[in-house]
C-alpha positions as a Markdown table, in Angstrom:
| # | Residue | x | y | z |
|---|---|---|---|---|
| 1 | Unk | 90.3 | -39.2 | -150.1 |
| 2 | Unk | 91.3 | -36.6 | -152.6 |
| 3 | Unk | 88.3 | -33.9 | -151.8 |
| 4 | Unk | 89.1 | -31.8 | -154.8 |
| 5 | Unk | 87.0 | -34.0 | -156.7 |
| 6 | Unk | 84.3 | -33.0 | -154.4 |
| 7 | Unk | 84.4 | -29.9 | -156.2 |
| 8 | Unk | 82.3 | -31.2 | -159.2 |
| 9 | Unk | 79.1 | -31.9 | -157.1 |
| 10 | Unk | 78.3 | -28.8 | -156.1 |
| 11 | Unk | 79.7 | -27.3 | -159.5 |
| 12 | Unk | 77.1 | -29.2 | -160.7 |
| 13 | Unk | 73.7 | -28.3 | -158.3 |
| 14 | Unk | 75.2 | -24.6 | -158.8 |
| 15 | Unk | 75.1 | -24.8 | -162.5 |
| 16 | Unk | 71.6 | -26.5 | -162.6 |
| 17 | Unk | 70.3 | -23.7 | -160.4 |
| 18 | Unk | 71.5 | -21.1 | -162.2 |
| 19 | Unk | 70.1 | -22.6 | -165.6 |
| 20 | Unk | 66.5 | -22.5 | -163.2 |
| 21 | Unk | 67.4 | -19.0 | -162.0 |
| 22 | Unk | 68.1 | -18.0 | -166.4 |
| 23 | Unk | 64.1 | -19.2 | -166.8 |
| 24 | Unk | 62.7 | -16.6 | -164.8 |
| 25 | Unk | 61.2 | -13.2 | -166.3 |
| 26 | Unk | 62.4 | -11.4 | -163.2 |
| 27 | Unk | 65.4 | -9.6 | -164.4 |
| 28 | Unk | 66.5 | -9.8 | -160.8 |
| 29 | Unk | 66.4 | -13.8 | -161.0 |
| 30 | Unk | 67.9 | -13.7 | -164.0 |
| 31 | Unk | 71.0 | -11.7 | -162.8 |
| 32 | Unk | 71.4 | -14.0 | -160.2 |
| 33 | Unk | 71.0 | -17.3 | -162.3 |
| 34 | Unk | 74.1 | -15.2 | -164.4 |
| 35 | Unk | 76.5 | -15.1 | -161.2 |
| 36 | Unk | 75.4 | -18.7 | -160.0 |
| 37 | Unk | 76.5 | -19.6 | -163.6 |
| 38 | Unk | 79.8 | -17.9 | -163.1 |
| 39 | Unk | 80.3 | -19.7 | -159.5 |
| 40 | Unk | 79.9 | -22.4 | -161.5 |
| 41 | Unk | 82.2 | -22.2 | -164.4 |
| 42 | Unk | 84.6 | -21.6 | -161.5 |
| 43 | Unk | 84.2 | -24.2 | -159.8 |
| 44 | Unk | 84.5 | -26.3 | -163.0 |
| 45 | Unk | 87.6 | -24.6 | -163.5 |
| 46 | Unk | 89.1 | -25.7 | -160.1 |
| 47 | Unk | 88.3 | -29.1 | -160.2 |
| 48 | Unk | 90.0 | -29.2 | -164.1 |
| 49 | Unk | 92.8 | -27.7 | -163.2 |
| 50 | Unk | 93.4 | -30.5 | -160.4 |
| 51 | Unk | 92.6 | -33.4 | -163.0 |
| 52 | Unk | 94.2 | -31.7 | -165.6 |
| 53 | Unk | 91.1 | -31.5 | -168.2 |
| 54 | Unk | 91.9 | -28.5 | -170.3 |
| 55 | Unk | 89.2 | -29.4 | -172.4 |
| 56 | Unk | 86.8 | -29.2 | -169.5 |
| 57 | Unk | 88.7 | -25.5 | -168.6 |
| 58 | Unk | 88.5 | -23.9 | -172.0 |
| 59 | Unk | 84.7 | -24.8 | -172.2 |
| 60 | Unk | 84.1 | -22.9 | -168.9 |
| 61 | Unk | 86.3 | -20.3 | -170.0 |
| 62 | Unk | 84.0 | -20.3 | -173.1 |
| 63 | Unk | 80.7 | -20.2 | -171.4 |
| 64 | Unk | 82.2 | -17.6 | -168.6 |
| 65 | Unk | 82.9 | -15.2 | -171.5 |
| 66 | Unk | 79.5 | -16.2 | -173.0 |
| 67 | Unk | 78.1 | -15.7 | -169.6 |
| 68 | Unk | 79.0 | -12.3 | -168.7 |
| 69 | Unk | 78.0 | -11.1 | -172.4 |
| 70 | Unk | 74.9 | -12.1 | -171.7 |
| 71 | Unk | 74.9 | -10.0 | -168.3 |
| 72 | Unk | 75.7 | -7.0 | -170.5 |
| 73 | Unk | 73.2 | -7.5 | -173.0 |
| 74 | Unk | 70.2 | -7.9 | -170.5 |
| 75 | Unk | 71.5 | -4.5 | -168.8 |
């Protein structure tokens, strides 16, 4: 069993609960919804790299960069 394709299940429950944690009005919720979001973008980035999906890598690269603007413009 190749568990590196493992990696996209909890890629996934990470992202979904960091788009949950981005709801909140607590800034301190929100801040961690940002760094869940970055776990999971690399995460997503891992398991790409193994299947070769550079497609699937520059998006997370994308939303990473979108990611931690977003950090510095709630700050």
């Amino acid at each position: 069993m190749d568990y590196f394709n493992l990696l996209q299940w909890p890629a996934m429950v990470i992202n979904i609960l960091s788009v949950w944690l981005l709801t909140y009005q607590s800034r301190h919720k929100r801040h961690a919804g940002f760094l869940c979001s970055l776990l999971s973008n690399g995460l997503w980035i891992l398991w790409g790299w193994h299947v070769q999906a550079f497609a699937v890598i520059g998006l997370q690269v994308a939303l990473a960069t979108l990611n931690v603007r977003g950090v510095r413009k709630t700050e």
